[in-house]
N, C-alpha and C positions, 0 to 999 in steps of 0.2 A: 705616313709610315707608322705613326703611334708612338714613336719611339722615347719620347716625354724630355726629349734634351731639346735645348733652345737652338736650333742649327738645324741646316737644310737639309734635304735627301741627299744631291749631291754631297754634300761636305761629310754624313755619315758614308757612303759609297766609299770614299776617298779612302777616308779612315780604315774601315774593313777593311780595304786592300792594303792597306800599308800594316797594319796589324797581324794580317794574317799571313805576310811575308816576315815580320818581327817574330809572330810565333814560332815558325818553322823554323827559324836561325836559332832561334832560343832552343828549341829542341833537339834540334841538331847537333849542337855545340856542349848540352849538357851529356849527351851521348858518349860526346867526344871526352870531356872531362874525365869523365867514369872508364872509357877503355883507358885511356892515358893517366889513371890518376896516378901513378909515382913519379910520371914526369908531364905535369900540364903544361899545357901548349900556350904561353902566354898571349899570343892571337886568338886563341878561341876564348879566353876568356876575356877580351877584349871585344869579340866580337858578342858575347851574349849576354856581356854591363851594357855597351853600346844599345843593344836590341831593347834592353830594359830600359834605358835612361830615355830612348825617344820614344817607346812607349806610355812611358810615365807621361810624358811631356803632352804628345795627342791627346792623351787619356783625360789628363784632368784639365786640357784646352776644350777638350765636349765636354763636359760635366761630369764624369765618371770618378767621383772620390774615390770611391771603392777598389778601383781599379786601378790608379793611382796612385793610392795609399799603400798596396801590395808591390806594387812595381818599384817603388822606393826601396820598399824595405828588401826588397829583392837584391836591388842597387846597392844598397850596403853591405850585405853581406859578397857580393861579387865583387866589389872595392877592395873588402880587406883580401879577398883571392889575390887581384890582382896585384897587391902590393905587398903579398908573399908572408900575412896577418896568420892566416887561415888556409887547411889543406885541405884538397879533394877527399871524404870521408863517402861512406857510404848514406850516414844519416842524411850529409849534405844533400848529395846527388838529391835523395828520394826526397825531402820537403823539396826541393825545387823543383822536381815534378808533378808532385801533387799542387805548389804555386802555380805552373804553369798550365796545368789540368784547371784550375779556379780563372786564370785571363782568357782560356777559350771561351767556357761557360760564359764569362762575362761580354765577352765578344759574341757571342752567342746571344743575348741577353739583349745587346746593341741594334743586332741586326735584325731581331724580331719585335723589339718591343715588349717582348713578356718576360716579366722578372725572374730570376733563377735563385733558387734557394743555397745559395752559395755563404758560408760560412763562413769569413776568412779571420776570424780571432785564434781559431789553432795553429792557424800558418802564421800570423803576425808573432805569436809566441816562439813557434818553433826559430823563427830568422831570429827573431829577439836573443834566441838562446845562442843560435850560431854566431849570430854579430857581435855579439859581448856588447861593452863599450864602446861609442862611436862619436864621433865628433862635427860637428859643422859649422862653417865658416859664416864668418858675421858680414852682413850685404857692405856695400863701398857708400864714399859720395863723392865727388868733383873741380878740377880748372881746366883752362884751357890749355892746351899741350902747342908745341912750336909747330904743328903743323896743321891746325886750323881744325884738329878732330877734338872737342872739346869734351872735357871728363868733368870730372866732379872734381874738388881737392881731392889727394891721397892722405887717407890715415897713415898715422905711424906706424901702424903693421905694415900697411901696403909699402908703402915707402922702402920699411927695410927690405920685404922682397922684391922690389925692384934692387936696393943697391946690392943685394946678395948675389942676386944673380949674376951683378957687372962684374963684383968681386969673380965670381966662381968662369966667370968668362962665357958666361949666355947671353943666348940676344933678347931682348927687352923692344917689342914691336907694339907699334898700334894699328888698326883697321877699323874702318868703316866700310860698312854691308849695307847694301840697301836690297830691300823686300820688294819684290815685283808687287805692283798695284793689284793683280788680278789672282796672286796667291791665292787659294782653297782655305791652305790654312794658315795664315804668318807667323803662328805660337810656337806651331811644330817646326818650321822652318826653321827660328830663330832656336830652337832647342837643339836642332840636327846642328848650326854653329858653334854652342856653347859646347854639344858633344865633338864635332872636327877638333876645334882649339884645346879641349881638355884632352884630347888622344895624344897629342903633340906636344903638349906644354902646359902651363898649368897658368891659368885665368887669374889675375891681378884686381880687375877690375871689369865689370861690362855694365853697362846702360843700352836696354834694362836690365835692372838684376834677374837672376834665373827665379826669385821669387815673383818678379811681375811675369817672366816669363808664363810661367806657372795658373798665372792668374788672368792669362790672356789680356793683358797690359804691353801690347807692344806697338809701336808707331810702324812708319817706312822705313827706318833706319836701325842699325844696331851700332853699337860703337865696343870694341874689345882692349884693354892693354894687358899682352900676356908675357911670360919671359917661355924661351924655350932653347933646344941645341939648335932647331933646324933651321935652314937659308930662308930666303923670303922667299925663291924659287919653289921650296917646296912647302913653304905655307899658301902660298898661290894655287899650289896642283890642289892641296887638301878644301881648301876654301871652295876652290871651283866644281867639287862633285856636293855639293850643297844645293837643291836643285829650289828654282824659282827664289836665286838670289845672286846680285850682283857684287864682286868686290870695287869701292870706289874709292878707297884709299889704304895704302899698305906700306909701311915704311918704318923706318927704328924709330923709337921713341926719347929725346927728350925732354927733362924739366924744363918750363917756361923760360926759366932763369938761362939756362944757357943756350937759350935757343935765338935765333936772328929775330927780330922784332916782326921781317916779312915776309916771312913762309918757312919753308920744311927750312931741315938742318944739312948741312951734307950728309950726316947719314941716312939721311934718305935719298942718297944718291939709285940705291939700288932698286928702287920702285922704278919700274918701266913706265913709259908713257902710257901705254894702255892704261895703267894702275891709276893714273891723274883723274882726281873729282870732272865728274861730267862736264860736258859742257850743257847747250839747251836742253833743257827735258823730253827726250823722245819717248823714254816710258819703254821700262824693263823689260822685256820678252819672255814668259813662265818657258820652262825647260821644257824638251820632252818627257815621254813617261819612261825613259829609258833612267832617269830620276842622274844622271850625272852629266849632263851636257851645261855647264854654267862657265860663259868666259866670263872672265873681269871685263870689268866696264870698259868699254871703249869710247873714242868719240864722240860716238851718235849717242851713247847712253842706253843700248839696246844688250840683253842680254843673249850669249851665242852660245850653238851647240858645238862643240869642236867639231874641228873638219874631220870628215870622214866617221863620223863618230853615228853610231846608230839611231835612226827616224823612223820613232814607232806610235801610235795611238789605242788608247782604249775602245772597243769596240766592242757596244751589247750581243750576250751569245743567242738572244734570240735574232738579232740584226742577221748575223751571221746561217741561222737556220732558215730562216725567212730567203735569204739568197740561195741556197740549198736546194730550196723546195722550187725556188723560180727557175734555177739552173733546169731541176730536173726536170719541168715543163715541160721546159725549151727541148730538151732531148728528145719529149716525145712527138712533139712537135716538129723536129727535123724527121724523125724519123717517119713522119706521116708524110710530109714533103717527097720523104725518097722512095715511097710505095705509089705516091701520086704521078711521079716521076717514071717510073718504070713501067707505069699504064702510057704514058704521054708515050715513051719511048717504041711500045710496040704497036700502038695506034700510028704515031707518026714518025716511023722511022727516018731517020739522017733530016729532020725537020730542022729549021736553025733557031726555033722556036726552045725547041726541047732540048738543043746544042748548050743556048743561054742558061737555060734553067738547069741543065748539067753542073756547068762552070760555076754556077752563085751557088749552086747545093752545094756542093765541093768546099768553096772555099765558108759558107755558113755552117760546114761540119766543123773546119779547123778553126774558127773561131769559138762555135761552142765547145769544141773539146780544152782548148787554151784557155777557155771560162771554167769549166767543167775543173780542170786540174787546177788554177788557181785560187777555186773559193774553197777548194780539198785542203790545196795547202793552209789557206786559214784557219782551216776549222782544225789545223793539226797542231798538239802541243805534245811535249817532251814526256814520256811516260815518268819521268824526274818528280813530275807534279803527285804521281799517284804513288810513286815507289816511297818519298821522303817519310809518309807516314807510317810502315813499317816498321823502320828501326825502333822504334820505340816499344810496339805490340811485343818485338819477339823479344825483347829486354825486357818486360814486363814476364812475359809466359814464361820464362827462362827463369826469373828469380822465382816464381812463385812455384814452379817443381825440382826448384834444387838443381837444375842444367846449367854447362857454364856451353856458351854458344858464339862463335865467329859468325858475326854476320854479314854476308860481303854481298854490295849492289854493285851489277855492271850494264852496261850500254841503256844509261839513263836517258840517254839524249838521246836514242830512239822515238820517233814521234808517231802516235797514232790518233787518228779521227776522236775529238772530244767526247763525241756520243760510244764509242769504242770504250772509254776511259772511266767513264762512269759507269758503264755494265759491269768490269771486269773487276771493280775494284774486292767486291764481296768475294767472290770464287777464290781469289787472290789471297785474300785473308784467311781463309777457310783451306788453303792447303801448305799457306804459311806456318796456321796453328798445330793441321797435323803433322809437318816436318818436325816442327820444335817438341810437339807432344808425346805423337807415337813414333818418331824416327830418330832424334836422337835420345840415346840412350843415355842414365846415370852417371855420373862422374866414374863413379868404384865400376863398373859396370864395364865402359869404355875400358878402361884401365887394365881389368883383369881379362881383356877380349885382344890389349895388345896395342889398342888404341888410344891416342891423344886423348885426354880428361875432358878439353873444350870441342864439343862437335861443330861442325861446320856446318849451313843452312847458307846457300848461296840464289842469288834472286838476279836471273838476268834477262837480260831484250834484245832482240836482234832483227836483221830483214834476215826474211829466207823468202828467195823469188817475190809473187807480189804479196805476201803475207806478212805478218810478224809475228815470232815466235818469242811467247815468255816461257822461260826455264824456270820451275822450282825444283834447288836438288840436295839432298843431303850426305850425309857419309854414317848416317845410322844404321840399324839391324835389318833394314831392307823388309822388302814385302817376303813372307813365307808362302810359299804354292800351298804345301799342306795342310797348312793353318786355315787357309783359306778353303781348300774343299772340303777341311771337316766342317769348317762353320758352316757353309753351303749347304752340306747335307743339313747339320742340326739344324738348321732353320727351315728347310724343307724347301731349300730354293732346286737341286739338285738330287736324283737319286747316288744312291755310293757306286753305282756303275757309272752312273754320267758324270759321275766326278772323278770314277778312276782314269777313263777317256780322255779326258780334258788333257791338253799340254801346259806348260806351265805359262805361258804366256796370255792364254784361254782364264784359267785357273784367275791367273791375277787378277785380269778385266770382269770380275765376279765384283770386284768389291763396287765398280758400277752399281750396281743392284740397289734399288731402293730399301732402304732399313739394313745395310749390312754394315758391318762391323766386327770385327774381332777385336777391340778395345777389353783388356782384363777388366777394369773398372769403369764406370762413367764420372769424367768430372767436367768442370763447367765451362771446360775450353773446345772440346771435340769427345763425342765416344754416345751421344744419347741419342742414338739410332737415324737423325737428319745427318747423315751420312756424304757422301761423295759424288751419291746422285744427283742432288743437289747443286753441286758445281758442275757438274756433268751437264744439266740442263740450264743451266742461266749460261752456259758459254756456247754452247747451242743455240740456244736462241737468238744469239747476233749471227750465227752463221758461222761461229768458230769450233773448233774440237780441241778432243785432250787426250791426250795419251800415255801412256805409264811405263817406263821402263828401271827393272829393280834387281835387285843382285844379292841377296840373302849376306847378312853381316856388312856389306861392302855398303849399301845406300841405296835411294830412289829418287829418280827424277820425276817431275812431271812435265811434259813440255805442252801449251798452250797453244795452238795453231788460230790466229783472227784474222777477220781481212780489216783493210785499212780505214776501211769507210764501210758506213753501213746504209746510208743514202742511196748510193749510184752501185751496183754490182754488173758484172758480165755473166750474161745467162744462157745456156742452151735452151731452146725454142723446139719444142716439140708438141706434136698434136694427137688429141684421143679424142675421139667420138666427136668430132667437130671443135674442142675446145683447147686453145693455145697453154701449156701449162711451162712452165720458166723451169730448169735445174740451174742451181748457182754451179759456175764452171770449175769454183777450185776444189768441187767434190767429185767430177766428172772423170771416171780414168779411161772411157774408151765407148766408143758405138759401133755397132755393130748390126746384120743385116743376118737372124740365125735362121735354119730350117725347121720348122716344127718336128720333123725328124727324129732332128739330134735332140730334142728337150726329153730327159728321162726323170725320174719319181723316188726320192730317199725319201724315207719315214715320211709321207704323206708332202712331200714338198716337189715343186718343181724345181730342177734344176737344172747348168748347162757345166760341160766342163771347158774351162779355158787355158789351154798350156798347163794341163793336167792341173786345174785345179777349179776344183767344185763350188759353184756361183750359184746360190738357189735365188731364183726369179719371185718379181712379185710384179703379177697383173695390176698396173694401176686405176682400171676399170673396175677391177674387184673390191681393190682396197678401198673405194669412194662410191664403193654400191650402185655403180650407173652400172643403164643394164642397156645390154645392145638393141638396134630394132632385129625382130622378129624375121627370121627367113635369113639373117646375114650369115655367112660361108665362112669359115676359118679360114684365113689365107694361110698358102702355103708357107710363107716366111714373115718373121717377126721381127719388129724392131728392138733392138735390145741397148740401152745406154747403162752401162757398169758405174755403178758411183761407190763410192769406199768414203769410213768413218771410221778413224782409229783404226786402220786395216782390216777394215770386216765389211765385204765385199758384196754386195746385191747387182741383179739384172735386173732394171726397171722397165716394162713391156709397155710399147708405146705404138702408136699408130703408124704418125710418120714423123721423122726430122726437118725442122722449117732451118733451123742455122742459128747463129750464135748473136749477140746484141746486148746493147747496155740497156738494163733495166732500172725503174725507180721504183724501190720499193711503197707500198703503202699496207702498213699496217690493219688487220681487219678486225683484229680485236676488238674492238670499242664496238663496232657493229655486228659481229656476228658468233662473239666469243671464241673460243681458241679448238680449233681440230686440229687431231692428227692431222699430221702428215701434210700439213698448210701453216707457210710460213709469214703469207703476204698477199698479195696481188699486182701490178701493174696495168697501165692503159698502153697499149698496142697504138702503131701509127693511125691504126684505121678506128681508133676508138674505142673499140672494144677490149672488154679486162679478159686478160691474163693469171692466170692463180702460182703462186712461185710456191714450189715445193719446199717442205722443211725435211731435209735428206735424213738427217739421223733419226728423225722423230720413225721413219718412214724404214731404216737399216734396225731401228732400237724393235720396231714391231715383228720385222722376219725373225729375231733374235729371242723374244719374247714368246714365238710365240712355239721354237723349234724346243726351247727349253719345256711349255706346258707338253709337248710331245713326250718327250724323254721321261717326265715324269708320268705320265698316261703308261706307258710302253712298259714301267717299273712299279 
């Protein structure tokens, strides 16, 4: 891997994941700071010392000083947060962003092995500034305690806060943890305890000290004495989400001196049996990756996931595509079976031959389809994963034009195909930035229109039928129609006739247009002519669309139409000039059987009318330059399949209708570079490929090219 740290692939793998969920918390949580800062949320800020203090702890268990040394000092300045030292400020928030902009990079840094020119002496100064003064506690040393968990003597400091706390009426507990054998990492482990014990009470003494912690100095066992308010009950529940470690002894603590010569004291009446030192060594059991399934030691000495408690594993995402691609084999594969089948059927009619081979096709559908839909569900994760990194972007773009902005994410937990998740992300950003940039408006601006100061920019996810739709929408100055057809003409995309024509809804879907824009200025967030066609076309190319709905003064949505999966689709099956070509079905709005007739001619177009409304046709023989044989006849009637993209309607002229089928897509890019109006191909039961149409590419050219008309005509 190159990565130049003394530790494995796996144990960096580990690390990146656990860091890269620390990250996210950590950003999250400073978010939260900054909206809440006159009244911080003291869980959040517990929650993103926490995120810091086990990162520090990983960090500099791999070797990562650097990284470690930033995450401290992070840690101290979120200490005195939490201990009510230090207020949420603005300078605050922003150095802990730019620290946290510095542990990506260095995570970044990690998981490639190439160094990053990362700085961190300005950020060490700037927390230095923030933290003022600070102080740290001097490590312990050791005796044996009356209950067989042996310490070091207690110093006189320690001493007194132990009898402080008996004064003050806290309970004064000791434990012993023991470190599953097969831990990834034990340093981190034992850091996630010192962090449980420190969220709850405050650390008297541990072996090891969190300086050997530190130092990746740690055996199988940990030993803690801390004082705190809460029961052993619920230092138990905290202990047990500490994942790949067992509790083996938990009970009050005390001094040797007044303790029975043979074992615990009555106050450790209150340790359960479970809580009793092991018996024979059966050897720990690592958690799930659910990272909180950890009972206290039992018996056997095995560590348990609570009952009913979630059982889940990590699993490489190429594993998972790899099963994808077998799946969709097998689909084509059955489906060859069932063309096979249908030969058998009319050759050997009511045979009990072909009876058999009915029944096993049958039930080899509904096992592939039960395959089919549960490796779908695998590969499905929560749009949560791709929405969380937003907030930040638009609190970034927000500060840097003076906007104050509500940013509100809803139906996160929405799940779409991973391959889904990684296209969408960029389009996503790109109409996030125009919401924040060109949508909503100036504070003063707002204000004297009537409106709230802080605009709103709302980010949501939903099912609709078998799709899912992402909403971006604002409460800005909304799209202007006329702004939009004067730009149109000035750019020479429309004559001033064909833009007085246009309705406003036409009008709008202009800003489509490649290199359009009516941005007053260009800055370095949106406005330098890579435009909205741009997103137009990357969400397109998974087979999704976008469409615009906007309200002058009031606001603009954009809603994102995708299918679920991009592997498997359901496809209309249709045939020209011998060759099977696929329509994806959720562009499909109707077929039809017309008369050559009825087909009449606007500005040099074919068209048909349907329930009074005008459908201009596109011969797909034309559009792919095949040319017919020689001597062939017009037939009297036409096949006609109506497919719609953002509401703008074509008739695609096809030979004949074969019927509807799930298709596997394959990519032809790599081999034959990218045409119109070709989104893909498939293999057919009988082997033969299939070319799957790319519908908008195909609705964007009638549209393109009725436009070079208008302007011809003017």
């Amino acid at each position: 891997m190159g990565s130049g740290f003394d530790i494995s692939a796996e144990d960096i793998r580990v690390f990146l994941d656990e860091a890269e969920e620390l990250l996210q918390t950590m950003e999250a949580g400073i978010l939260r700071l900054e909206s809440d800062a006159g009244d911080p949320d003291p869980e959040v800020i517990q929650d993103i010392f926490r995120a810091a203090h086990t990162l520090k702890g990983s960090s500099a268990t791999l070797g990562h000083q650097r990284m470690a040394e930033l995450t401290h000092a992070m840690e101290n300045v979120l200490d005195r947060l939490r201990k009510g030292k230090a207020s949420v400020t603005t300078p605050l928030v922003d150095t802990l962003f730019h620290c946290l902009d510095a542990l990506k990079l260095f995570k970044d840094e990690i998981a490639t092995g190439e160094p990053t020119q990362v700085n961190t002496d300005e950020l060490m100064r700037e927390l230095a500034a923030l933290e003022g003064a600070s102080a740290s506690a001097a490590p312990a040393q050791a005796a044996p305690s009356a209950d067989g968990v042996e310490f070091p003597p207690l110093t006189a400091q320690q001493q007194a806060k132990v009898d402080e706390a008996r004064t003050k009426g806290l309970n004064v507990y000791q434990v012993r943890l023991e470190i599953a054998p097969d831990a990834a990492m034990p340093a981190v482990r034992a850091f996630q305890a010192l962090l449980a014990v420190g969220d709850i009470g405050e650390i008297v003494l541990s072996v090891p000290t969190q300086e050997q912690v530190e130092n990746d100095q740690v055996g199988s066992d940990m030993k803690l004495l801390f004082v705190t308010r809460e029961s052993l009950q619920k230092v138990q529940d905290v202990l047990r989400e500490v994942p790949e470690m067992a509790v083996r002894t938990l009970a009050a603590y005390e001094p040797a001196s007044a303790a029975a010569p043979s074992g615990p004291t009555p106050a450790g009446e209150v340790a359960a049996a479970a809580m009793a030192p092991a018996a024979p060594k059966a050897g720990p059991v690592p958690a799930g990756d659910n990272g909180a399934g950890n009972g206290a030691g039992n018996g056997g000495g095995a560590l348990r996931t609570p009952r009913g408690g979630m059982r889940t594993v990590r699993v490489d995402v190429e594993v998972l595509d790899n099963l994808m691609n077998t799946v969709g084999e097998l689909v084509i594969e059955r489906t060859r079976l069932q063309q096979v089948l249908s030969r058998l059927e009319v050759e050997r009619e009511g045979d009990e031959l072909s009876q058999t081979m009915s029944s096993a096709l049958a039930q080899l559908g509904r096992l592939t389809g039960n395959l089919q839909e549960e490796i779908q569900r695998a590969r499905m994760i929560p749009v949560e994963n791709l929405f969380r990194k937003f907030p930040r972007m638009v609190r970034d773009i927000a500060q840097k034009f003076g906007k104050e902005i509500n940013f509100i994410m809803r139906g996160e937990e929405t799940e779409l195909d991973r391959s889904v998740i990684e296209e969408i992300g960029d389009p996503l950003m790109h109409l996030l930035r125009n919401a924040v940039d060109h949508g909503i408006e100036p504070p003063e601006v707002r204000v004297a229109a009537g409106k709230p100061a802080a605009g709103t920019v709302i980010l949501e996810a939903f099912h609709e039928e078998n799709h899912i739709i992402i909403s971006v929408r604002d409460d800005g100055r909304g799209v202007d129609p006329e702004k939009i057809r004067a730009s149109a003409v000035r750019k020479g995309i429309l004559s001033e006739e064909a833009a007085r024509r246009l309705s406003d809804p036409e009008a709008i879907n202009l800003i489509w247009s490649p290199g359009f824009s009516t941005a007053d200025k260009v800055s370095d967030v949106s406005g330098r002519g890579v435009g909205l066609d741009v997103v137009q076309k990357n969400i397109e190319r998974i087979n999704g669309s976008v469409e615009i709905r906007s309200t002058v003064g009031q606001g603009t949505e954009f809603r994102v139409k995708l299918p679920l999966t991009l592997a498997i689709i359901r496809a209309l099956q249709v045939e020209l000039l011998g060759t099977i070509y696929c329509i994806p079905l959720g562009s499909v709005v109707e077929t039809d059987r017309i008369p050559v007739s009825e087909i009449q001619t606007v500005r040099q177009r074919e068209v048909v009318v349907k329930r009074g409304e005008v459908i201009p046709l596109l011969r797909l023989a034309e559009a792919f330059e095949l040319q017919r044989p020689e001597g062939a006849e017009e037939p009297d009637e036409i096949f006609v399949v109506i497919v719609a993209v953002m509401g703008r309607q074509i008739g695609l002229v096809v030979d004949s209708l074969i019927g509807e089928g799930d298709v596997v897509i394959k990519p032809l890019g790599r081999f034959i570079g990218e045409i119109p109006g070709i989104s893909g191909a498939t293999i057919m039961g009988d082997g033969d490929v299939a070319i799957i149409l790319d519908v908008s590419s195909l609705v964007n050219s009638v549209q393109d090219e009725a436009g070079r008309l208008e302007m011809v005509a003017h």
